[in-house]
N, C-alpha and C positions, 0 to 999 in steps of 0.2 A: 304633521308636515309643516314646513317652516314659510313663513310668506317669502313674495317673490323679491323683497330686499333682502332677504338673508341669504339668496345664492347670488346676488351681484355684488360681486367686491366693492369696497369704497371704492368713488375718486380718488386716484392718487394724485396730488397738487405737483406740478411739477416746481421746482426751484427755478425760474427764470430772475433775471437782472430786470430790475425798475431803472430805466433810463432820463436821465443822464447821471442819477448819480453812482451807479452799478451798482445794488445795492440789492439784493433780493428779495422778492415781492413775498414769500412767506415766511422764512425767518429773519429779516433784514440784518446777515452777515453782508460782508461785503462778498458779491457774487464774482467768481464760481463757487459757491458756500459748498462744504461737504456733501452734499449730498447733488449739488447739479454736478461736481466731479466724477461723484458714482457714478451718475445716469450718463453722463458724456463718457466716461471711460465704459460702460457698459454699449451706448448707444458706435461707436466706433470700436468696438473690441476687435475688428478684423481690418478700420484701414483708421491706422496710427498716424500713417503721415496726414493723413483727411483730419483725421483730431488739431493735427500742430497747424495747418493750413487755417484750419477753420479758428481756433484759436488768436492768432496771429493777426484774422482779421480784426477780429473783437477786438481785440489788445490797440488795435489801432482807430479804430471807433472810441473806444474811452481814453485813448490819449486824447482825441481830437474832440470831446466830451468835455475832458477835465480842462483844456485848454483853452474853452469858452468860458466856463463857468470860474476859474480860479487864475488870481493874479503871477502864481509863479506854474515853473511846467510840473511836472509830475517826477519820480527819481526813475529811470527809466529802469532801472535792475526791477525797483519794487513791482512795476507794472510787471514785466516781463515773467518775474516769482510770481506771479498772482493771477497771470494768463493764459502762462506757456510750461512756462519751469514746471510744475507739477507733472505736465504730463507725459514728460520724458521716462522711460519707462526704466522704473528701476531694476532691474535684471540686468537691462544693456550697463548700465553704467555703474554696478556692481564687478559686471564682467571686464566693461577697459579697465576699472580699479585695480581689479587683478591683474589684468595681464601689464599692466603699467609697474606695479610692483614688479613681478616675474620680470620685465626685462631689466628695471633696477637693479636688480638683486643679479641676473646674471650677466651684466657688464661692468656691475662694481668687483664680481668674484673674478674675470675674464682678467689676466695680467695683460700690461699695453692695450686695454680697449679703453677707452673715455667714457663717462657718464653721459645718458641721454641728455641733453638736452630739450626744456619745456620751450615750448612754441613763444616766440615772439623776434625781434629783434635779432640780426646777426650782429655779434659784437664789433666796434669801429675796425679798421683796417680788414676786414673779412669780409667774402664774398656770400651772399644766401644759398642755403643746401637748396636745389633744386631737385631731389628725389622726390618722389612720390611720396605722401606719410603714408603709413601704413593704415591699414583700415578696417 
C-alpha cells in the first residue's frame, strides 16, 4: 500500500502575474502565459462576458502599471491582444466570418444591389445608415 503522499495530488502552481511587471510568477512569460489562459478559460467556461470584464480590468491595471514604471505609454492594440483579444471565443468569430462572406457573396451575385459596406465613416456629401447592424 502506497503512503499517504501518493494519493494526494501535487500542488498545482497556479500561473498568476508578478506585479508590476505582468510577468508570470512561474514561468516568467509575459502573463496571461498559456497556461493562466487555460485556467481562466476553464475557470469561467460558463460566464464569458465575466472573463472579458474581468479581463478588461487587468488590462487596465497594467496600462496604469506600465505607465508608472516606463517613459512612453504602452501600443494599446498590444495590450488589448495580450488581455482581452485571446478570449474572444473563436467559434463566434469563425461564425460572423462566415456569415460576413455569405452576405458578400450574395449581394455581389444579387443584380442592382450594392456591396456591403465595412463599418466606419459615411462617405462626404452622404447621410449615416441609421438601421440597426445586424447582430
Amino acid at each position: 500500500m502506497g503512503t499517504h503522499s501518493d494519493s494526494v495530488p501535487p500542488r498545482v502552481r497556479r500561473h498568476v502575474a508578478a506585479r508590476p511587471a505582468w510577468r508570470c510568477r512561474i514561468c516568467a512569460a509575459p502573463w496571461p502565459c498559456q497556461p493562466a489562459k487555460l485556467a481562466l478559460r476553464v475557470e469561467y467556461a460558463h460566464d464569458p462576458v465575466g472573463l472579458s470584464v474581468y479581463l478588461c480590468v487587468l488590462l487596465h491595471e497594467a496600462a496604469a502599471d506600465w505607465l508608472r514604471l516606463r517613459p512612453r505609454p504602452p501600443d494599446p492594440a498590444e495590450l488589448f491582444a495580450r488581455f482581452v483579444g485571446w478570449a474572444r471565443p473563436a467559434e463566434a468569430a469563425a461564425a460572423r466570418g462566415r456569415i460576413d462572406r455569405l452576405l458578400d457573396r450574395t449581394h455581389a451575385s444579387t443584380p442592382g444591389t450594392r456591396t456591403r459596406r465595412r463599418a466606419g465613416p459615411p462617405p462626404p456629401g452622404r447621410a449615416p445608415d441609421r438601421r440597426r447592424p445586424a447582430g
